[in-house]
C-alpha positions as CSV (number, residue, x, y, z in Angstrom):
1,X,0.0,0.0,0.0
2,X,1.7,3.5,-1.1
3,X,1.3,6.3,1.7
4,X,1.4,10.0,0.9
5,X,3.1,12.7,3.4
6,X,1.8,15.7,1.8
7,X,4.7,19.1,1.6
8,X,4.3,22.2,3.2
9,X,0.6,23.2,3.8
10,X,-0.6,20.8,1.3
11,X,-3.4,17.9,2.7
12,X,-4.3,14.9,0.8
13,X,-8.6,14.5,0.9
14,X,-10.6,11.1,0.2
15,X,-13.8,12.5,-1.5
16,X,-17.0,11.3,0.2
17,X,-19.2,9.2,-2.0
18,X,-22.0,11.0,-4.1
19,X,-25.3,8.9,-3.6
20,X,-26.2,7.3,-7.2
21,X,-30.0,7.6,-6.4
22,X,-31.6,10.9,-6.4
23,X,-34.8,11.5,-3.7
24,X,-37.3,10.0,-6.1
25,X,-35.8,6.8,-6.4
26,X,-34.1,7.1,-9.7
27,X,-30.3,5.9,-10.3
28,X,-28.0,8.1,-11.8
29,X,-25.2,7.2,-14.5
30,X,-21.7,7.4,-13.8
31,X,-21.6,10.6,-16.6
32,X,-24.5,12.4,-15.0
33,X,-23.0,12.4,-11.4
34,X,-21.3,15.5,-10.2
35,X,-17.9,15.6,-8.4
36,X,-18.8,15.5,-4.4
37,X,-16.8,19.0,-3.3
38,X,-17.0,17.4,0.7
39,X,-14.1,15.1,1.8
40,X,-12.2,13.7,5.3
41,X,-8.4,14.5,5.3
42,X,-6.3,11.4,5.1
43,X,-2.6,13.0,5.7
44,X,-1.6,16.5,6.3
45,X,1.7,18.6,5.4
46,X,4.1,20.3,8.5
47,X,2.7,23.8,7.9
48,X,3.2,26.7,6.3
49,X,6.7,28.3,5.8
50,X,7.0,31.8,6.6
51,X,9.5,34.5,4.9
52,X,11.5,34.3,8.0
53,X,11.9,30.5,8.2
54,X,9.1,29.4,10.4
55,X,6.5,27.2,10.1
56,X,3.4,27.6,11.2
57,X,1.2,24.2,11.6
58,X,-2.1,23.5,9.9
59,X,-5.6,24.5,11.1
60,X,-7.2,21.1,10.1
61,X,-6.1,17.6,10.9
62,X,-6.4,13.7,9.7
63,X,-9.8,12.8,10.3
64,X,-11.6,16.3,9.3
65,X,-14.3,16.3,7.2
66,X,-13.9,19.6,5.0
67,X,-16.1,21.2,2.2
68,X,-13.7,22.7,-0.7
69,X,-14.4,24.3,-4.2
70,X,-15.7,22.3,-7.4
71,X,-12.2,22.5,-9.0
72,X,-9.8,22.8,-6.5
73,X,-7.0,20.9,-6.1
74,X,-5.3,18.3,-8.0
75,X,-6.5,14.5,-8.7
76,X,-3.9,11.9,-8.4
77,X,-4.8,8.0,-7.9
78,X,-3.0,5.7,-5.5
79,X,-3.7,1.7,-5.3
80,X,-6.1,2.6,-8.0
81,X,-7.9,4.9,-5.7
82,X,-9.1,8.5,-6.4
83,X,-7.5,11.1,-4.2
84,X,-7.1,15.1,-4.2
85,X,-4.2,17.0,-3.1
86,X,-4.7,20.6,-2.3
87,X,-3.8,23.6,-0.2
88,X,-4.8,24.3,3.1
89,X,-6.1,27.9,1.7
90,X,-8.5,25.9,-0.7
91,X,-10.2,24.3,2.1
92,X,-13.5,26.4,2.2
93,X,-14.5,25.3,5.6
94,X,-14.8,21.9,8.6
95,X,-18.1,20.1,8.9
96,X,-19.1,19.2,12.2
């Protein structure tokens, strides 16, 4: 199994699955299905690095479940699975 330690202030999200049945009852094709822009954060970077050397650690941790914008970010696979890698800054907000 291949881990990734994200750099910097980057975080690496599993997106949550979309439901392939709308509220009526019927099932949606793979093509019609929109991305899912919520997600839990599977491995986070040390921090930010400052002008002046330091590094200031992340807000959100492994475990969060975050909402983040339609197209941020960058899709990589590992083991065959989807993940996204983005910035801490893209990270729109933490669901309770």
């Amino acid at each position: 199994m291949t881990t990734i330690r994200p750099l910097f202030d980057r975080v690496v999200v599993k997106r949550n699955d979309e439901p392939t049945k709308t509220k009526s009852g019927l099932f949606l094709p793979e093509s019609a299905k929109e991305k899912p822009s919520e997600g839990t954060i599977i491995a986070v970077g040390n921090g930010r690095v400052a002008d002046d050397g330091k590094v200031t650690p992340l807000t959100v941790k492994v475990g969060d479940k975050v909402l983040f914008g339609k197209y941020s970010g960058t899709e990589i696979k590992v083991d065959g699975d989807e993940r996204l890698i983005l910035r801490e800054e893209d990270i729109l907000g933490i669901l309770d």
